[in-house]
Structure formats: C-alpha cells, structure tokens
C-alpha positions in Angstrom: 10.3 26.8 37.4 7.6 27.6 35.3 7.7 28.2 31.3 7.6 31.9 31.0 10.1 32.2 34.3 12.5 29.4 32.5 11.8 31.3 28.9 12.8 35.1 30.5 15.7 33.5 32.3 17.3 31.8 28.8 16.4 34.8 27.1 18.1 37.4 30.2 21.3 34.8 30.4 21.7 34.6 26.5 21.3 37.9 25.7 23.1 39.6 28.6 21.0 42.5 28.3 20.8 43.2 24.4 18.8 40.1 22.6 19.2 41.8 19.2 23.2 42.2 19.2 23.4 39.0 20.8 21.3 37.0 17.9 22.6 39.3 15.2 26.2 38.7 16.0 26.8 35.9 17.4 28.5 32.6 15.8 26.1 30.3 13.5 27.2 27.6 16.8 26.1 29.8 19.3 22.8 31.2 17.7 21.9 27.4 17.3 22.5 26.6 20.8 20.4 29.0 21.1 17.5 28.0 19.1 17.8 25.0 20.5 17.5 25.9 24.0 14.6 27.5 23.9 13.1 24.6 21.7 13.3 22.3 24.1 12.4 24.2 26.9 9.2 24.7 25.4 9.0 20.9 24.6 8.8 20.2 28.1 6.4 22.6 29.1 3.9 22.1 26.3 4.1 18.2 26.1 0.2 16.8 26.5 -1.3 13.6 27.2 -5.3 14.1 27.3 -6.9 15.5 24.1 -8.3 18.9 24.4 -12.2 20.0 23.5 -12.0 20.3 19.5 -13.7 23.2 19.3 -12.1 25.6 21.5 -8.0 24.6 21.0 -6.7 25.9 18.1 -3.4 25.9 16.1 -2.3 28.9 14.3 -1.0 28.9 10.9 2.5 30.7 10.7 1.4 34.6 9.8 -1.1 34.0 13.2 1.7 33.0 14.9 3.6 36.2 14.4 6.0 34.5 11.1 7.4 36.0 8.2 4.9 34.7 5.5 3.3 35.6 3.7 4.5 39.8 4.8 7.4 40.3 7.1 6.7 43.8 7.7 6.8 44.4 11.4 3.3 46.1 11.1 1.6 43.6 9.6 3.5 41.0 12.0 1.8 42.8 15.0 -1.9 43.4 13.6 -1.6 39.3 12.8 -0.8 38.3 16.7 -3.2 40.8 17.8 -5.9 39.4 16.2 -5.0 36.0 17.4 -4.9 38.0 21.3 -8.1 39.0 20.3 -9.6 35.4 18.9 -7.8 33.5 22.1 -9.3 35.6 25.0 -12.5 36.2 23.4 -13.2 32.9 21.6 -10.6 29.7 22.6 -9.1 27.5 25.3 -5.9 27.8 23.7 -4.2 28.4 21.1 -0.7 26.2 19.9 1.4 28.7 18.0 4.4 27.5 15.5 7.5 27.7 17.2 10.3 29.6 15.4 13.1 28.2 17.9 12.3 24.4 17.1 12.0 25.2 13.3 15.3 26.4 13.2 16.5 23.5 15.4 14.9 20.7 13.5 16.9 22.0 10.5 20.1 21.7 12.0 22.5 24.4 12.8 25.2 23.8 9.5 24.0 26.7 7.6 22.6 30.2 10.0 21.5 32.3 7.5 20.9 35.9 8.1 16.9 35.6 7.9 17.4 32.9 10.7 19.0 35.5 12.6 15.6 37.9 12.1 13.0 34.9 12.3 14.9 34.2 16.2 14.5 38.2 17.1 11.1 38.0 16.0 10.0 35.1 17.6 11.5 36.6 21.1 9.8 39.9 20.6 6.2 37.9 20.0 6.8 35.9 22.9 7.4 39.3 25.2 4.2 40.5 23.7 2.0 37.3 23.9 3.6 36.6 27.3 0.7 37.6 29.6 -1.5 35.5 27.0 1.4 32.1 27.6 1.2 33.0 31.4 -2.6 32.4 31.7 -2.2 29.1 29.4 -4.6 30.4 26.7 -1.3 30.7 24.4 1.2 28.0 23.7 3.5 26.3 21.6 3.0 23.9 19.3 5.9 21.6 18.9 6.9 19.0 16.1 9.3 16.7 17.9 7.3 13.7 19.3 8.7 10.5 20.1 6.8 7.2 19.2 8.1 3.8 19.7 8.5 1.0 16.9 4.9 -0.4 17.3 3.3 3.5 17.4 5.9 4.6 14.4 4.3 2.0 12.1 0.6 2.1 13.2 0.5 6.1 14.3 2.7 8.1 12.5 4.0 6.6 9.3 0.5 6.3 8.1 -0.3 9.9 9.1 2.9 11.2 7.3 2.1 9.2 4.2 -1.3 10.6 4.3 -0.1 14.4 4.8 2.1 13.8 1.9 0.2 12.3 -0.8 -2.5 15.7 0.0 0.6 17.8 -0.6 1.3 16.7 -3.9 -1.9 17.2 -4.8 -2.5 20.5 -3.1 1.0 21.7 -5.0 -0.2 21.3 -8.3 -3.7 22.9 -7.5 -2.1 25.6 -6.0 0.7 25.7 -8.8 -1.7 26.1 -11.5 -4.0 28.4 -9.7 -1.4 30.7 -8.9 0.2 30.7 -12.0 -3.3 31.7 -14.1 -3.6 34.7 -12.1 -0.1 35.9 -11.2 2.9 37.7 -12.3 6.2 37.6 -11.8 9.2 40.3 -11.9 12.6 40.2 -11.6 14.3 43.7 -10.1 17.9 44.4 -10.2 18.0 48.2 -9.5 21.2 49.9 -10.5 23.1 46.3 -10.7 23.6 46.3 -7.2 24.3 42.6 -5.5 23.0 43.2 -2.1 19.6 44.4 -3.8 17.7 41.8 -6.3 14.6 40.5 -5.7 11.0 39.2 -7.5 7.9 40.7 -7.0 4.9 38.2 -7.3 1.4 40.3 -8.0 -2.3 38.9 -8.2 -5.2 39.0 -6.7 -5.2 39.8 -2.8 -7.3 36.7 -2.3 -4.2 34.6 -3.5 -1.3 37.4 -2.6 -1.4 39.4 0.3 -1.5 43.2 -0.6 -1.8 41.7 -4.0 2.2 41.7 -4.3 4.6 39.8 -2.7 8.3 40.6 -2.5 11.5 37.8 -2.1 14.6 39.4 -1.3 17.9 37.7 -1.5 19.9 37.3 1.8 23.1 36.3 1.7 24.4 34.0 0.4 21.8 34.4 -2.2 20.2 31.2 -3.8 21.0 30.5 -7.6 17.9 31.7 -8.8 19.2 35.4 -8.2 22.1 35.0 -10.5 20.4 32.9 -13.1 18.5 37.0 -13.9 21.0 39.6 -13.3 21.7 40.0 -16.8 18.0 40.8 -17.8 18.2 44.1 -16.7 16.8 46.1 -14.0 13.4 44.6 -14.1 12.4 41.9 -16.0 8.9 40.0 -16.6 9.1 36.7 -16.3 7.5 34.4 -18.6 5.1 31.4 -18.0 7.8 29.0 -19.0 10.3 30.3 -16.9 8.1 30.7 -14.3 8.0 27.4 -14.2 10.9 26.3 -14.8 12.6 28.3 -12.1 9.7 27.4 -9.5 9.6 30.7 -8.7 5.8 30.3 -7.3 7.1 27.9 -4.7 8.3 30.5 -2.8 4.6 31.7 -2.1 3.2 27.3 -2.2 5.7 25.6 0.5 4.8 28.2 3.4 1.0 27.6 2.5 1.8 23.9 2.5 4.0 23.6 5.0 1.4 25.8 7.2 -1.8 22.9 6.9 0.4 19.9 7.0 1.9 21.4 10.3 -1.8 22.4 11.5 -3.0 18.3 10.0 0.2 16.9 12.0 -0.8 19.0 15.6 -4.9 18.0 14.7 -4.4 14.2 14.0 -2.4 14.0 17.1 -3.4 16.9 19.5 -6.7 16.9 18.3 -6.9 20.3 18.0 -8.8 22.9 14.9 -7.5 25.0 12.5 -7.0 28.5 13.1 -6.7 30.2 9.5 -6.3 34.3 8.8 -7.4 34.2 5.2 -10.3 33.1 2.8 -7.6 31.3 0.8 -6.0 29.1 3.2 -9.7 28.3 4.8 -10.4 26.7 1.4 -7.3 25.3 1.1 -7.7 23.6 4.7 -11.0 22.2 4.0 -9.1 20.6 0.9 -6.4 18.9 3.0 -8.6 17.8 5.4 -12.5 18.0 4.6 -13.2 16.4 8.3 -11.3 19.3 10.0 -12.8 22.3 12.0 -11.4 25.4 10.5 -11.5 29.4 11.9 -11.1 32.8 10.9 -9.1 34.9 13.7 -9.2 37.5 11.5 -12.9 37.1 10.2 -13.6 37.2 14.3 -11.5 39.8 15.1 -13.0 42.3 12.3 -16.9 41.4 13.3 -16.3 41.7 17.1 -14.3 45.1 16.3 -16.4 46.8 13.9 -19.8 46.0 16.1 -18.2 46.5 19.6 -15.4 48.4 19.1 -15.4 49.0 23.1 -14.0 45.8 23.8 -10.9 46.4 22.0 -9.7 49.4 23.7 -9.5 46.7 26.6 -5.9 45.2 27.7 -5.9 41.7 26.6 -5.1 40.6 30.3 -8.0 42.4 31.4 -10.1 40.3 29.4 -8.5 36.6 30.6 -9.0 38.6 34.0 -13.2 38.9 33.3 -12.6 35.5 32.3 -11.5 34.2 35.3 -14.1 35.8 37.4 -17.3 35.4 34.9 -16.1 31.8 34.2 -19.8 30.4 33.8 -21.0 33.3 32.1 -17.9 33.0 29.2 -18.6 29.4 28.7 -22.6 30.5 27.8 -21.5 32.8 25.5 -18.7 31.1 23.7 -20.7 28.1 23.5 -23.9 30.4 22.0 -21.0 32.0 19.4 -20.1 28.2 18.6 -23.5 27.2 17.8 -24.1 29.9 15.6 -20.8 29.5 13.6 -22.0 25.7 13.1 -25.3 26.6 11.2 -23.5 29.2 9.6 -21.1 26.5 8.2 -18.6 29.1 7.3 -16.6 31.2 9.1 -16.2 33.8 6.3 -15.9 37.3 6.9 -19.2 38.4 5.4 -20.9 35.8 7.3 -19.5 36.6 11.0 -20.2 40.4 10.7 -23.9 39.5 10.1 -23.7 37.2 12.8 -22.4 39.8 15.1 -24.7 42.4 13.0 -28.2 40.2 13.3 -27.9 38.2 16.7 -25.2 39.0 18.8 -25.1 42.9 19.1 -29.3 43.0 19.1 -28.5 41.2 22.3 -26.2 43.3 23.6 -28.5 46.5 23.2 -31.2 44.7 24.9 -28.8 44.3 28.5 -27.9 48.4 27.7 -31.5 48.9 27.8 -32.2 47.0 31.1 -29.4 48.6 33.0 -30.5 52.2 31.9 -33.9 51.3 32.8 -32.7 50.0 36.5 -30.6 52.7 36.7 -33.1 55.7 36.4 -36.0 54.0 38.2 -34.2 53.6 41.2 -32.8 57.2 41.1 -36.1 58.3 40.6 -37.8 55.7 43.5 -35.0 56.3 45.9 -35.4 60.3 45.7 -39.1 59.5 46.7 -38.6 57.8 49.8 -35.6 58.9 51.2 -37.3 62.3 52.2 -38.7 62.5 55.5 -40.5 65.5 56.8 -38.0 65.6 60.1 -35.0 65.0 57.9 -33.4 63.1 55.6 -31.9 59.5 56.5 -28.5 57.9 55.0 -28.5 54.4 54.4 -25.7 51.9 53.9 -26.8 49.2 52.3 -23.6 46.3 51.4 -23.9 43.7 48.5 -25.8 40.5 48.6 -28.7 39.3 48.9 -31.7 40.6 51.4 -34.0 38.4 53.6 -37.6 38.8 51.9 -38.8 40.4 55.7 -36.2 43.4 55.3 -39.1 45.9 55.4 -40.4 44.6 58.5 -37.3 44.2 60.2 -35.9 48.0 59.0 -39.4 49.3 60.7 -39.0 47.3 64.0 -35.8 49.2 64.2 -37.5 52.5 63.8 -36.7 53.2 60.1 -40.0 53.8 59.0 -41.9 52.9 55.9 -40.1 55.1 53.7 -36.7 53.9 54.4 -37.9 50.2 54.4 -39.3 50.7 50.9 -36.0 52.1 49.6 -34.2 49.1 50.8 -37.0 47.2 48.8 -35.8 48.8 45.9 -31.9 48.7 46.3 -33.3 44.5 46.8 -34.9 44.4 43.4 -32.6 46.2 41.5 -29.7 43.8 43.0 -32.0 41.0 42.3 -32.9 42.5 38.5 -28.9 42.6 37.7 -29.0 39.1 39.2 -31.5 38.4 36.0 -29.3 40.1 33.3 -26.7 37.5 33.7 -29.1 35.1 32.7 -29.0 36.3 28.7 -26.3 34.2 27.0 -23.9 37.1 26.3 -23.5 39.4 29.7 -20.0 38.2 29.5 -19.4 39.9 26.2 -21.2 43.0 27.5 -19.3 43.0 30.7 -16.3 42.9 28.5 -17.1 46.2 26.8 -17.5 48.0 30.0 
C-alpha cells in the first residue's frame, strides 16, 4: 500500500465519513491516537537514505506548509500552499513539508487542547489539497523522529542539537529586541467576556504579517490572560511589561522553532531552505550562513505577474508537462538556478527583474517563431496545393521525413506541387524541432 492510499484509508476509517466531527469531538485519547497514526505512517513512507540534489529539495517553513503562524486565516492558509504548488512544480524535486500529526505526537497526548483539534483538521484538509502534489513525490513530509545509535547520538546528533541551540539563544534576543523597538502590544477584553480576550501585536509588515497579529485565548486559557482582565477593555502594554510577560514570544518561538526545524532536516537531509518572507530569509542566513535559502513566494509573484498564463493551469497538469518534457524542465530549471546564484538573493525585487529582463524576453522570442512558422506555412501551403485539374488532400503523420520525400511523392505521381508542400510540412516539423533547443520551451509549453 502506498502513502496516499494508506493516508485516505486512516483518514476514511477514523473519520467514518465526517473528519471534522470526528477530530472536534472526540476524546483527547482518541484524537491522539489519531495524530499518531498518521505520524507514523508518514514516518515510514518518507524515511530516506541517499542525500538529495541541494538545490532542488526544499523544506518548508510552517506558514508554507499550510500552519497556523504567523495568520490562521483559512485564506491566507490556502494562498500560502498554493504558492508552494506553484514553487514545487515549477521550480523543485521536492519539497518536505512540517508535519502537523507528528508535532502533536511528539508532544504527547496529556493535554488536547482545542487549537490541537483545528491544527489536525487543517493538516487533513492540506493533505486532500496537496494530494495530487504527494502522489507524484514532488510533496512530502518532513519528519523529526530519527533514530541514531549510541556511537551516531554522540558524534551526529548531540553536536548538531548543541549547535542549533546555542544559534537560538542568540537569534532570541536579536529577534527580542528587534521586535520590541518597533512593535506594540494591546490587551482587548471586549465587554468582559471570558471566552473573548486576546493581544494584538502591530508593526511593520516586514516583521508582522498584515502589520498586526492577533493571540486568542483557547481554553483553558494560559495565565497571561488573567494576569490583564482588570485593565479594561483594551489596554497598551508597556515596554516593561512587555517583557516581563514575554508577550513577543508568542510571535519568536514559531520563527525559531521554524529554522531550527528547517537546520535539523538540512544538516541531516541535506536539503534548502524554503522561506515565504524577507524576514525569515535574513533570519535563515543568520542561523545558518552556509545554507541555501528560497523565496516561494518571491517565485510565485514574478512567475505570476510576467506569465500569468501559467497559473490558470491545474497544478497536475504541470507535474504532467513535467513528466513528458523531462529534459527540457531540467534546462530550464537549471538556467533559473543559475541566474538566482549571480543574483545572490532571492528577494522579491530581484526575481521579478529576473523574470522581467531574461526570462520573459525569452519567452516572446519562441511566440515570435511559432507565429512566424505558423503563417508561412499557411501562406506556402495555399500556394502549392492548387492544381489546375483539382485540388489534392494530403495526410501527412508526425515524425520525421526521409530528405528524398520530394522525389519519392513524384515517382508516385504527386507532382511537384504536392512534393513541395510536404517539403514544407518537413521544415516546419524540423523548425519546432529547433525551438526546443532555447533553454525555456518548457516554461512556454507550460503557458499554453
């Protein structure tokens, strides 16, 4: 049994028809089992021995992967895994995304809170979308739970776990005293009701996404909620309670948690970053200086605004191309690649004018030729295929013509005229032979 037939099956047993109900009301015991199930199912699916090609296998940060942070919003849930779609059939081998099932399982099932319970529904709703993406192999899961032995412990992964941690520290305190220069913090407690406090964090929306960032309290609600109620309905927070109450770590341990995940999977994977945000690109190349880092979303929004056909294509379709233009993908990924290295950046500025100045120049040059092709050998053919006793239908099937066709088309009494338009259906097959040769006919076979 394969992965996605195992995952449907767990997911059709479990749920007995209704997922949601089942997760949402189900004992903490069973929801666990649950998570757990489909942990390890994925655990032995996505195990790997051989280390992949750097450049082209990725692993997602958590918002890539379809998580909660840093918006939960369903909307901006969906626009995040469609640009990693978009980034993993136009751009990567694969792409290892964070698994909410094994999170949930490597924290142990004595406490299921109710955003568990969402996080699970999510992560089975992104799976059903990114499943024709898992079924070709071009999406995965990352997983955490790797077994070493005593010798491998000490030599492999202590070291790499006392590494990750000492750049955590020090990444906290950056981040800690970045955010806490440019950021606010409010307390609301509308109309004193328990079921509704929260904090809004607002800055820059370089640092905060939609510049404001909101915490809710689910039940049972943590301390922190209870420590405000008695401020009133909102309340500013200032810079000493701020951080007193480590209010900012609710926006630092995602971000940190996020790269040392991504440094764990690289070290031992050997896999690249895959970021959606200037922020946590700089933040990456400060955790690990050595690692390749890119934008899905800087890709995403270059590809779309300069060939916007390609996205009104069905991601399948895409992998599909892929399949049957295999040589011609590899060209053109690998001519994307290089340009991205001398760019050193994958900022957004910098890929649109790579998509802007090289790639979509390119492009128009294969429209041209086809348009060309197409209306000389409308005009040519209308020429030739008139006879003065008549007009002649040819048949003419795909591939390639011996050079004597003429010859061998008059011996059988088809004249010159009709040996001259097959000629021409010859060289225009031949001259669509030579537009595969520019490094990016997959990309324009893509927008077709």
């Amino acid at each position: 049994m394969d992965f996605v037939e195992e995952f449907d099956t767990a997911i059709k047993l479990w749920g007995d028809g209704d997922i949601i109900e089942a997760l949402s009301e189900s004992s903490e015991e069973d929801v666990f089992e649950f998570a757990e199930t489909m942990a390890l199912i994925s655990k032995y699916h996505f195990s790997q021995d051989s280390k992949p090609n750097e450049n082209f296998s990725f692993v997602a940060n958590s918002s890539l992967s379809g998580g909660g942070h840093p918006c939960s919003d369903p909307g901006c849930r969906k626009r995040n895994i469609d640009n990693l779609c978009s980034f993993a059939a136009l751009y990567a081998d694969e792409v290892y995304i964070q698994n909410p099932f094994e999170s949930l399982m490597l924290r142990g099932g004595s406490e299921i809170r109710e955003v568990d319970r969402h996080e699970l529904i999510a992560g089975v709703f992104n799976y059903l979308y990114l499943r024709p993406l898992i079924d070709r192999g071009v999406i995965k899961y990352a997983t955490n739970m790797m077994a070493f032995c005593e010798h491998h412990m000490e030599s492999i992964a202590k070291p790499l776990s006392d590494g990750i941690q000492k750049k955590e520290e020090r990444l906290k305190k950056l981040l800690h005293a970045n955010l806490l220069d440019h950021c606010s913090v409010i307390f609301n407690y509308p109309n004193g009701d328990d079921k509704s406090p929260f904090f809004e964090i607002c800055g820059p929306e370089e640092l905060i996404e939609h510049g404001s960032i909101y915490f809710h309290a689910y039940e049972p609600p943590p301390p922190i909620f209870s420590k405000f109620k008695n401020k009133g309905e909102s309340y500013a927070l200032s810079r000493e309670e701020i951080e007193e109450n480590e209010v900012l770590r609710h926006i630092i341990d995602p971000i940190i948690d996020d790269l040392s995940m991504q440094e764990w999977h690289s070290a031992l994977r050997g896999t690249s970053y895959l970021c959606d945000n200037k922020a946590q690109m700089k933040v990456a190349t400060k955790l690990n200086s050595k690692a390749y880092a890119a934008n899905a979303t800087a890709f995403e929004r270059g590809m779309q605004h300069y060939l916007p056909a390609i996205f009104s294509k069905d991601v399948g379709s895409i992998v599909s191309l892929r399949d049957r233009e295999e040589e011609a993908f590899i060209v053109y990924r690998d001519k994307v690649h290089a340009m991205m290295r001398e760019s050193k950046s994958w900022d957004e500025d910098e890929v649109s004018r790579i998509f802007r100045d090289q790639i979509l120049p390119e492009i128009n040059i294969i429209d041209k030729k086809v348009k060309d092709w197409k209306s000389n050998t409308k005009e040519s053919m209308a020429e030739k295929l008139i006879f003065g006793t008549g007009a002649v239908t040819v048949g003419l099937y795909s591939g390639f013509l011996p050079a004597d066709i003429g010859s061998i088309v008059a011996a059988l009494g088809g004249g010159s005229a009709l040996a001259g338009s097959v000629m021409d259906y010859n060289k225009t097959f031949k001259e669509k032979q030579e537009a595969r040769s520019n490094d990016f006919y997959f990309l324009w076979q893509a927008s077709k």
